[in-house]
TIPABA-244804 format. One line per field, with one value per atom (N, C-alpha, C): residue in three letters; residue number from 0; x, y, z; atom name. Coordinates in steps of 0.05 Angstrom, whole numbers, plus 5000, padded with zeros to 4 digits. Each point is the difference from the previous one (the first is absolute). Layout:
% residues N
kenu <- (ALA|...)
lumlo <- (NUM|...)
X <- (X|...)
Y <- (Y|...)
Z <- (Z|...)
lotor <- (CA|...)
//
This chain:
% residues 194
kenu <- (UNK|UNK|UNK|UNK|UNK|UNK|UNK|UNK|UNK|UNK|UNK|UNK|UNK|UNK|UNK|UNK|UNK|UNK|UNK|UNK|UNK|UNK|UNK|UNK|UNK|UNK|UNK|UNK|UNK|UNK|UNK|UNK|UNK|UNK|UNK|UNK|UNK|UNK|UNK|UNK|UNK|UNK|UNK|UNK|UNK|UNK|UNK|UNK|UNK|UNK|UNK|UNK|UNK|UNK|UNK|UNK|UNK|UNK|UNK|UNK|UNK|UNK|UNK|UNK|UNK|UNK|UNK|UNK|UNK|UNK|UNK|UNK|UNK|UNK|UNK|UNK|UNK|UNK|UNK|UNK|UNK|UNK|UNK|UNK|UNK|UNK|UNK|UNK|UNK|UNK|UNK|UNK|UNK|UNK|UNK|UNK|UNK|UNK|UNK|UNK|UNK|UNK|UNK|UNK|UNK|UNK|UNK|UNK|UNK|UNK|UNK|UNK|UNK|UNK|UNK|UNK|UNK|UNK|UNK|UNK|UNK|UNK|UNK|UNK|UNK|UNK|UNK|UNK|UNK|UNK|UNK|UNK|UNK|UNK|UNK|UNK|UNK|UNK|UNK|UNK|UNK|UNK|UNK|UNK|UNK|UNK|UNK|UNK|UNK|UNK|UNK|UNK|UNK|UNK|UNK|UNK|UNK|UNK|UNK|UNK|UNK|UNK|UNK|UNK|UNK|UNK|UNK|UNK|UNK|UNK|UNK|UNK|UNK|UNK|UNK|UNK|UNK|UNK|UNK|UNK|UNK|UNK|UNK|UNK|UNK|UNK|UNK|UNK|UNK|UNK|UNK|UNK|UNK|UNK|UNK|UNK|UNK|UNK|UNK|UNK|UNK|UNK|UNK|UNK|UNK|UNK|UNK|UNK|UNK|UNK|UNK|UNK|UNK|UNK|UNK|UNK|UNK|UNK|UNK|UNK|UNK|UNK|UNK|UNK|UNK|UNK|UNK|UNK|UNK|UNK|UNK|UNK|UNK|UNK|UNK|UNK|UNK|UNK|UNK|UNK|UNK|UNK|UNK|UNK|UNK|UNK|UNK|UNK|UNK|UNK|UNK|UNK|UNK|UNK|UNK|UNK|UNK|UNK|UNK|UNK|UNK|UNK|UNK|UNK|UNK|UNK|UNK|UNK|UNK|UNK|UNK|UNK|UNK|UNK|UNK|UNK|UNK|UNK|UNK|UNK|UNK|UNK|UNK|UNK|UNK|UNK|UNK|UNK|UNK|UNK|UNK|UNK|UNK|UNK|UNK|UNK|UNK|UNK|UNK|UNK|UNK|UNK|UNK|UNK|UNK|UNK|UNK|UNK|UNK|UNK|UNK|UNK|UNK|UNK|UNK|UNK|UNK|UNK|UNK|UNK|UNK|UNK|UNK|UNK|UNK|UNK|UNK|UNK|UNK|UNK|UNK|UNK|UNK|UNK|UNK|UNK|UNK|UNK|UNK|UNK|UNK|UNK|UNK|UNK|UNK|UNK|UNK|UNK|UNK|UNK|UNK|UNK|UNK|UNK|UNK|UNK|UNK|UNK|UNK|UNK|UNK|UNK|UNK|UNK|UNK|UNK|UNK|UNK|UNK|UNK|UNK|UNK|UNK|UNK|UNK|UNK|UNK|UNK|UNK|UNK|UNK|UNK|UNK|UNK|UNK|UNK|UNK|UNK|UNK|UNK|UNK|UNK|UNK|UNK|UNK|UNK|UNK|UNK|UNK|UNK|UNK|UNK|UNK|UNK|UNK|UNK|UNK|UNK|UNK|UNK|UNK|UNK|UNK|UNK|UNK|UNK|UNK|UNK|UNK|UNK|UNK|UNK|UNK|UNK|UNK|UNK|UNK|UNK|UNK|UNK|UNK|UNK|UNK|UNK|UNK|UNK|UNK|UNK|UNK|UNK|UNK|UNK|UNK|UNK|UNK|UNK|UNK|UNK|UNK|UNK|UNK|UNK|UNK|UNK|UNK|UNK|UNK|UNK|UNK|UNK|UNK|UNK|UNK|UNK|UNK|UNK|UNK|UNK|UNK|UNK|UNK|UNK|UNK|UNK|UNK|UNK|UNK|UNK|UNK|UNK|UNK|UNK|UNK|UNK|UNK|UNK|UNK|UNK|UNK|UNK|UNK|UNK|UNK|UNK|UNK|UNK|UNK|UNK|UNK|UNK|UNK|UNK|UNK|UNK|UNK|UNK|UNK|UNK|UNK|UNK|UNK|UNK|UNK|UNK|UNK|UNK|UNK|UNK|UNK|UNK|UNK|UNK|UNK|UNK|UNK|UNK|UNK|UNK|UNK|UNK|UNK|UNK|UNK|UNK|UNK|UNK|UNK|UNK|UNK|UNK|UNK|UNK|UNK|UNK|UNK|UNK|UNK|UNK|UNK|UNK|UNK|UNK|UNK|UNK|UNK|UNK|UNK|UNK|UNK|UNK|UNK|UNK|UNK|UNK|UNK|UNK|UNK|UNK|UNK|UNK|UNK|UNK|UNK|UNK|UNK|UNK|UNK|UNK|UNK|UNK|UNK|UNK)
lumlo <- (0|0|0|1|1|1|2|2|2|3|3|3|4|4|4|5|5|5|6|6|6|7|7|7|8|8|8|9|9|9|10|10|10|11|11|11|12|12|12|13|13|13|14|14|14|15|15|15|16|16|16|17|17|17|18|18|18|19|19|19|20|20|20|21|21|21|22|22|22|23|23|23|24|24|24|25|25|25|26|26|26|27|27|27|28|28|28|29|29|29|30|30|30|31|31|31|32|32|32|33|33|33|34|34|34|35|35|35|36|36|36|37|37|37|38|38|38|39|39|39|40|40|40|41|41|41|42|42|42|43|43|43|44|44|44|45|45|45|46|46|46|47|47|47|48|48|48|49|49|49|50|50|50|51|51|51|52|52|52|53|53|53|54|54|54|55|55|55|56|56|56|57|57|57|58|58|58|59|59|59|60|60|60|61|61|61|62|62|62|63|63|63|64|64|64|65|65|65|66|66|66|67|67|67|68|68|68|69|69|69|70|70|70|71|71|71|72|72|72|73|73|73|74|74|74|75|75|75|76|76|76|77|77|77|78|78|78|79|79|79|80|80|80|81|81|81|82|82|82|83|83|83|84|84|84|85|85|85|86|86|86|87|87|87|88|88|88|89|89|89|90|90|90|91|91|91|92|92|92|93|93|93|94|94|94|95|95|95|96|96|96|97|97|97|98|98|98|99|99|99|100|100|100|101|101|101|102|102|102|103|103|103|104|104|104|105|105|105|106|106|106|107|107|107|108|108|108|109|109|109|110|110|110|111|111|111|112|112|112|113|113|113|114|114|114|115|115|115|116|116|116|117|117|117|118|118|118|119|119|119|120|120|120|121|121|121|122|122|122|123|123|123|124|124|124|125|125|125|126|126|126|127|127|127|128|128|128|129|129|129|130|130|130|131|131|131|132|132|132|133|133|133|134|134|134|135|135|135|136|136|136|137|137|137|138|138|138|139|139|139|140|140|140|141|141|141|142|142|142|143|143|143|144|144|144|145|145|145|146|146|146|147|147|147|148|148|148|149|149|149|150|150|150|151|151|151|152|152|152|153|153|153|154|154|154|155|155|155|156|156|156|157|157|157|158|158|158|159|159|159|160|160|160|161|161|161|162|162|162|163|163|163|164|164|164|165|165|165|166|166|166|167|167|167|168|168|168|169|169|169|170|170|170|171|171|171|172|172|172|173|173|173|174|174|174|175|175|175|176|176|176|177|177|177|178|178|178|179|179|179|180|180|180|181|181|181|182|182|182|183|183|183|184|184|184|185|185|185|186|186|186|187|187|187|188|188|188|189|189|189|190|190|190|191|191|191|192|192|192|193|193|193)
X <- (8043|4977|5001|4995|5001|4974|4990|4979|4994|4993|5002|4977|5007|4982|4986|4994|4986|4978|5011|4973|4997|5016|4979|5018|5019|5004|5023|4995|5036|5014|5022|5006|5029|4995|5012|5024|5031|5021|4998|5020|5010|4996|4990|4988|5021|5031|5026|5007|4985|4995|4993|5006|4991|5016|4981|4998|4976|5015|4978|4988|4964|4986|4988|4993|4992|5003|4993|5007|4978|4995|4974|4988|5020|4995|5005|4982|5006|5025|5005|5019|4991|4980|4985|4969|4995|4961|5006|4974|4997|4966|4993|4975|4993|4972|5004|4971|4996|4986|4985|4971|4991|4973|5003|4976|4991|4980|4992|4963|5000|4969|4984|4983|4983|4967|4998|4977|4998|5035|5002|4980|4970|4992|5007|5019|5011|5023|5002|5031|5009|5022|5000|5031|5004|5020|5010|5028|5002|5036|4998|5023|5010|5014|5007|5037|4996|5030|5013|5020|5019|5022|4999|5016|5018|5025|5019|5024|5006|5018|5006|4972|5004|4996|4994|4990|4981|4992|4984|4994|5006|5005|4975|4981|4976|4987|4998|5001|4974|4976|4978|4993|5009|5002|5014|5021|5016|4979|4985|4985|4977|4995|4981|4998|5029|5009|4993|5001|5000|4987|4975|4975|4985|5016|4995|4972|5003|4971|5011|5013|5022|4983|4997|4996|5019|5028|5013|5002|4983|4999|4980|4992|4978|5020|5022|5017|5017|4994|5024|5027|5020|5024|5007|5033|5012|5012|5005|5028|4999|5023|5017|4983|4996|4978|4960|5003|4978|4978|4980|4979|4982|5007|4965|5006|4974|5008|5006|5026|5008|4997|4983|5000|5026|5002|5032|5021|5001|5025|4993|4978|4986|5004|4990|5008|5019|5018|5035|5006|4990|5018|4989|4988|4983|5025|5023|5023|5003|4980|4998|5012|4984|5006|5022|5019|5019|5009|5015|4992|5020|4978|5013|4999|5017|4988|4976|4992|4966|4984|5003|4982|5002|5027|5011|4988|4993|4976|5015|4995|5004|4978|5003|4977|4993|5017|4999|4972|4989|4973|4995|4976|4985|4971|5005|4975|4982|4972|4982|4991|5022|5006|4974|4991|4990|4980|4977|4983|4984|4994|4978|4989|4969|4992|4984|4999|4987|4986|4981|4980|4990|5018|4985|4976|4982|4973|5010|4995|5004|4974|5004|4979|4970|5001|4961|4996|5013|4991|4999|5009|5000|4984|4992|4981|5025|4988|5017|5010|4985|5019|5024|5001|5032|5008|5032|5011|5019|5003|5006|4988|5008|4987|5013|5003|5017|4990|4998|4996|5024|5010|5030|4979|5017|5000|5029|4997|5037|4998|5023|5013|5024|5005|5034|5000|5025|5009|4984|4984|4983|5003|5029|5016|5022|5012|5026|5010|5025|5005|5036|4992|5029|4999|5022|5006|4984|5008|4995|4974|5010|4974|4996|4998|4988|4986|4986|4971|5014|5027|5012|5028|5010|5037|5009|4982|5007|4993|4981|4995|5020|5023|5017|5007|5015|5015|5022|5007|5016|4996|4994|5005|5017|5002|5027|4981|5009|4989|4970|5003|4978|4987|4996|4980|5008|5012|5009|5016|4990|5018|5028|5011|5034|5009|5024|5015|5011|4983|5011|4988|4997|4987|5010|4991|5011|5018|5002|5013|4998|4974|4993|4978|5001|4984|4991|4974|4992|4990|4994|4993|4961|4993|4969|4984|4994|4992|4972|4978|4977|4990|5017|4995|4980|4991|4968|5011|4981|5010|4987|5011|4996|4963|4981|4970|4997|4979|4990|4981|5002|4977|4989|4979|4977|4994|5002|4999|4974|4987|4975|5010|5007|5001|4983|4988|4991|5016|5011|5011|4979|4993|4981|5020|5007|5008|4980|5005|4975|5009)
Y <- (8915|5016|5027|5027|5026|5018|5004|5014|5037|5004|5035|5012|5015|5011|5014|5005|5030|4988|4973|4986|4979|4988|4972|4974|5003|4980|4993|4972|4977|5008|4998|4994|4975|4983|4976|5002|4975|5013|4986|4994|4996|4969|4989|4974|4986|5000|4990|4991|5013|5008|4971|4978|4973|4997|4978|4989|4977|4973|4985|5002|5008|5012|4970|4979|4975|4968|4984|4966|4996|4990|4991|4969|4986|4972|5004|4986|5003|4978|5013|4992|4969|4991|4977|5001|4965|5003|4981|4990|4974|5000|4970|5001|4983|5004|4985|4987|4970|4991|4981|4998|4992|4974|4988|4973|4997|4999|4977|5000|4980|4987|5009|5015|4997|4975|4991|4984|4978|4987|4987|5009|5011|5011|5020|5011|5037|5005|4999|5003|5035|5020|5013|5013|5013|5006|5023|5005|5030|5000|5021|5004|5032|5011|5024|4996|5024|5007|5023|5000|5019|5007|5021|5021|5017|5005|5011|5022|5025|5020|4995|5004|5013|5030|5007|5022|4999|5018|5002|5022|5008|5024|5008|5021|5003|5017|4988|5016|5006|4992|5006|5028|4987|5040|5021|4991|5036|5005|4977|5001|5022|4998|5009|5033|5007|5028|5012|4990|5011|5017|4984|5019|5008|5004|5009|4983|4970|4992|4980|5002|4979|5017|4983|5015|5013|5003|5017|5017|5003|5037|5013|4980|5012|5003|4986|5003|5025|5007|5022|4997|5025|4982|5031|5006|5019|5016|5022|5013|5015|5009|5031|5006|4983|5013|4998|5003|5003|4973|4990|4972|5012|4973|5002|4982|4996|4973|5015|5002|5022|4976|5013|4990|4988|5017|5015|4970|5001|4984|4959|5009|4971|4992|5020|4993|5004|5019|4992|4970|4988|4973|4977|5018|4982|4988|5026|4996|4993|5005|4984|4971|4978|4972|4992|5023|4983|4989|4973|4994|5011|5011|5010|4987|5005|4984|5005|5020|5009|4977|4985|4975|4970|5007|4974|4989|4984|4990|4977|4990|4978|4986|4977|4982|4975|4985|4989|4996|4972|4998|4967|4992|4983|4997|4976|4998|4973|4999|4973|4990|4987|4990|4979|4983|4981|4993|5000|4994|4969|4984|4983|4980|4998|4982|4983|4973|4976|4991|4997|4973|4973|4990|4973|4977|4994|4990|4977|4987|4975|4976|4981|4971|5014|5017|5005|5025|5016|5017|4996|4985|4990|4984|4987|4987|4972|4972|4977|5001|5009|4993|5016|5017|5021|4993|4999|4988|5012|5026|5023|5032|5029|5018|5018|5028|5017|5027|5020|5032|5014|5016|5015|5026|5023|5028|5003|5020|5008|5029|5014|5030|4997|5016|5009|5032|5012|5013|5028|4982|5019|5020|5008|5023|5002|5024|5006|5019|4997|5021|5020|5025|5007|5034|5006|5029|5010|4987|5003|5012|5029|5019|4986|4989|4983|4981|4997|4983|4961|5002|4972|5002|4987|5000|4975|4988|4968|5010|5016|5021|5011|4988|5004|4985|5016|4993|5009|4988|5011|5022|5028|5011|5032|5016|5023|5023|5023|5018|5017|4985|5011|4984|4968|4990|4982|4986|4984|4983|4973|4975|4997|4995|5005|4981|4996|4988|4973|4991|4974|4995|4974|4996|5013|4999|5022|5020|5013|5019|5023|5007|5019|4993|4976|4997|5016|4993|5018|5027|5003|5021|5001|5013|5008|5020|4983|5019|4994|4996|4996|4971|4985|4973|4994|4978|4996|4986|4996|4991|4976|4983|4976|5005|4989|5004|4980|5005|4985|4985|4968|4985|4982|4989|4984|4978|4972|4981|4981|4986|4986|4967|4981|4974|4985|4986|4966|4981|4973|4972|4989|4981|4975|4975|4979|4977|4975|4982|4975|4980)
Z <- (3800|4992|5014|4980|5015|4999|5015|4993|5003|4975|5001|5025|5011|5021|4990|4976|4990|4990|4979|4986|5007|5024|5016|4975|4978|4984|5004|5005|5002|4970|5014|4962|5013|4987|5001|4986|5009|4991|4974|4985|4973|4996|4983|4988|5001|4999|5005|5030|5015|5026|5019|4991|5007|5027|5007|5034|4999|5014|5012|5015|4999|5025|5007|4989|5010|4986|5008|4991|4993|4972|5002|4997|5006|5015|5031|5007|5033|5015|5025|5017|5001|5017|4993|4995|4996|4996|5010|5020|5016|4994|5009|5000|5026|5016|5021|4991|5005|4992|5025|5002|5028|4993|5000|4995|5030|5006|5028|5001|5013|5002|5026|4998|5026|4991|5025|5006|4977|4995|4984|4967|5002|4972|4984|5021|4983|5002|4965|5009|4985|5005|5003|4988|4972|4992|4995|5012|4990|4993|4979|4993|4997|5026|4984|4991|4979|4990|5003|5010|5015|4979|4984|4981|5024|4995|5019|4984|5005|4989|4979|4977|4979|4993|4975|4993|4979|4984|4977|4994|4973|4990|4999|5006|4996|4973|4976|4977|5002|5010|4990|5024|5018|5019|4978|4994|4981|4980|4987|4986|4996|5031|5015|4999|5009|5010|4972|4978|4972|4998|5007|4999|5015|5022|5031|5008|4992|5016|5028|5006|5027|5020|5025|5026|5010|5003|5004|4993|4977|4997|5027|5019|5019|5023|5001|5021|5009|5028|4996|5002|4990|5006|5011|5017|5013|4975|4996|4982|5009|5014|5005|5023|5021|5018|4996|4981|4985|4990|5010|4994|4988|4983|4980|4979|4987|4981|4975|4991|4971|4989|4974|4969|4989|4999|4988|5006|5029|5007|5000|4999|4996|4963|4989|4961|4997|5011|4987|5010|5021|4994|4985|4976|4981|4982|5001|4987|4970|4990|4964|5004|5016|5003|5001|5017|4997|5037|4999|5027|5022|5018|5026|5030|5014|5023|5018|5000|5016|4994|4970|4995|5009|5018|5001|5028|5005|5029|5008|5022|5015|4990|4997|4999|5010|5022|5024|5002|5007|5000|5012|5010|5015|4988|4988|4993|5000|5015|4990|4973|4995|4976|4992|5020|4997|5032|5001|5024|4985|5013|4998|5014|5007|5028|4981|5011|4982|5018|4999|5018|4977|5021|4988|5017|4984|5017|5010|5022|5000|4998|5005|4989|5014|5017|5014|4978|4983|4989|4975|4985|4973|4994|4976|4995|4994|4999|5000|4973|4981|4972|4987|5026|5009|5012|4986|5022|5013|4985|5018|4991|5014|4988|5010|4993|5017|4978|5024|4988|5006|4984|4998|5006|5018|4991|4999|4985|4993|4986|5007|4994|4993|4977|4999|4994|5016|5002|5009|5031|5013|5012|5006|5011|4995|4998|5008|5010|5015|5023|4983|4981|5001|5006|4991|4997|4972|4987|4967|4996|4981|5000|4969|4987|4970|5007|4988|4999|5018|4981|5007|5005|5016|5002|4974|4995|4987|4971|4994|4966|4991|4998|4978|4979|4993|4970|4986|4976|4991|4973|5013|4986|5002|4972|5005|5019|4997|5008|4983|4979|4982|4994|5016|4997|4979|4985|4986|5005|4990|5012|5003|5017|5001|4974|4999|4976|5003|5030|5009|5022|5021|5007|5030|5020|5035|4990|4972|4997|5025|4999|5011|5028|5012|5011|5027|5016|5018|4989|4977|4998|4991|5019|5003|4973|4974|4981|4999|5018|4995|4993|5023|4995|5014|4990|5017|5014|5033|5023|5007|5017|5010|5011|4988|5001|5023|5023|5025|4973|5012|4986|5025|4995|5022|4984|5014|4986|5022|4983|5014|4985|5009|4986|5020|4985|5009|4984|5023|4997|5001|4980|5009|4986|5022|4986|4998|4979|4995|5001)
lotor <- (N|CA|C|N|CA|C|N|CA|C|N|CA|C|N|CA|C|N|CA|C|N|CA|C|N|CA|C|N|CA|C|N|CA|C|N|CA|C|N|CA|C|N|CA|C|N|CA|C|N|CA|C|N|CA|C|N|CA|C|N|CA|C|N|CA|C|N|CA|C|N|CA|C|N|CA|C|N|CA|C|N|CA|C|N|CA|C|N|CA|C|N|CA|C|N|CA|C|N|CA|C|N|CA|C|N|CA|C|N|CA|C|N|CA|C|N|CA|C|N|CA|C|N|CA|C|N|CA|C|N|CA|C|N|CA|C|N|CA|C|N|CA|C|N|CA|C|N|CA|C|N|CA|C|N|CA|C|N|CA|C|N|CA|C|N|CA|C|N|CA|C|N|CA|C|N|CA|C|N|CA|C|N|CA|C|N|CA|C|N|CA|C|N|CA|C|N|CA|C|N|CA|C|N|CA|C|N|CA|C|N|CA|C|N|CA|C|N|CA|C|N|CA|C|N|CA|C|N|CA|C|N|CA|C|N|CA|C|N|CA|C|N|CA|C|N|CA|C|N|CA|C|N|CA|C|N|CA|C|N|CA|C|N|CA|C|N|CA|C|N|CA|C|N|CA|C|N|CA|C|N|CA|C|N|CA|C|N|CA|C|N|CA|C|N|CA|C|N|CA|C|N|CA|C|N|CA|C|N|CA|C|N|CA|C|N|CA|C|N|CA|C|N|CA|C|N|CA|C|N|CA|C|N|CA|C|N|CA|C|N|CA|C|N|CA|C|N|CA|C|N|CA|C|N|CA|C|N|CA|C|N|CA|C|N|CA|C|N|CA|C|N|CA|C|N|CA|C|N|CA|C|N|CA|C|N|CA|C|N|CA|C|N|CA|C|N|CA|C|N|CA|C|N|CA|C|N|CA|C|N|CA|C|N|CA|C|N|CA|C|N|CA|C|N|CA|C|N|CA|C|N|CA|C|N|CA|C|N|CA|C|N|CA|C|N|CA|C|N|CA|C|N|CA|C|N|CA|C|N|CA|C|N|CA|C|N|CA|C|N|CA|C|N|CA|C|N|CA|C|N|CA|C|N|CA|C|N|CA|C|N|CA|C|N|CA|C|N|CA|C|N|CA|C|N|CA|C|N|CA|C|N|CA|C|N|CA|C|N|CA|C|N|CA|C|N|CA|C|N|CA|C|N|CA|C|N|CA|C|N|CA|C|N|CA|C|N|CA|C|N|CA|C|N|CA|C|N|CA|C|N|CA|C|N|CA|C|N|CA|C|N|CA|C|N|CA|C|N|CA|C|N|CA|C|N|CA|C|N|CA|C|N|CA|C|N|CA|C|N|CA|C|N|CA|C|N|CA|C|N|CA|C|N|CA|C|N|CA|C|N|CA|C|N|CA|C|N|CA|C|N|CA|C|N|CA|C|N|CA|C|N|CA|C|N|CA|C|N|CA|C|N|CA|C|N|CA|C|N|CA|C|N|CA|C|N|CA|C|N|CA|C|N|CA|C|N|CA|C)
//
């Protein structure tokens, strides 16, 4: 990428111009998973999952630059000596969708996949024609810890650069076109057995 000093604009090299800037299956994924009981009535579950050196193409950021609504148009950046957040050099790497590496992110990530604490009553708190009873609270996917400036590292898919389904299936995967993200949910259950 070169950028003119006069008007603040990259101009990116030739579309032939290819290079692998990232993997977008990761190195590994593990999950660590934790059960145990306090005061014999509570018991207490958690699961996070560990995503490791991938990438993910971030389509819905270039998306962004289009129409200059991205926060990095608030950012400043250096040229020739010279700071300030240029217009200019922020929309040329809108590039007419085609993909560059500025979009390409780490997406390495930690996340509470799964929380949940259960109490169950025992024989002085139940009534006799129970013969058991138990209240769940539960969460999934109450945090996560990455680099990743998109809503989700795990919101992908497969699609091209313009937003249309690839021609096969991980054709194109990792790539970030406005996929909706893994939603926090809260769960309330009651067990009653008879």
């Amino acid at each position: 990428m070169v950028v003119d000093t006069a008007t603040k604009r990259a101009f990116i090299t030739s579309p032939n111009d290819t290079r692998n800037f990232g993997q977008a299956y990761p190195k590994f994924n593990a999950s660590f998973i934790q059960n145990f009981t306090i005061y014999k009535n509570i018991a207490v579950s958690l699961q996070f999952d560990w995503r490791y050196g991938n990438s993910v193409y971030n389509l819905t950021r270039q998306w962004l630059y289009r129409d200059r609504l991205s926060k990095d148009f608030d950012q400043p950046v250096t040229i020739n000596g010279q700071s300030g957040a240029f217009v200019n050099y922020y929309n040329s790497l809108y590039n007419s969708v085609s993909p560059i590496s500025w979009f390409v992110e780490k997406a390495s990530m930690m996340r509470l996949r799964d929380a949940s604490v259960s109490y169950s009553f025992g024989d002085n708190y139940r009534p006799n024609w129970l013969k058991s009873a138990a209240i769940t609270l539960a969460g999934r996917n109450l945090f996560t810890i990455t680099s990743y400036s998109g809503l989700d590292p795990e919101a992908t898919n497969t699609s091209d650069a313009q937003g249309n389904a690839a021609p096969s299936i991980g054709a194109i995967n990792g790539v970030d076109y406005f996929g909706v993200p893994n939603l926090k949910s809260y769960l309330i259950t009651l067990n009653l057995g008879f």
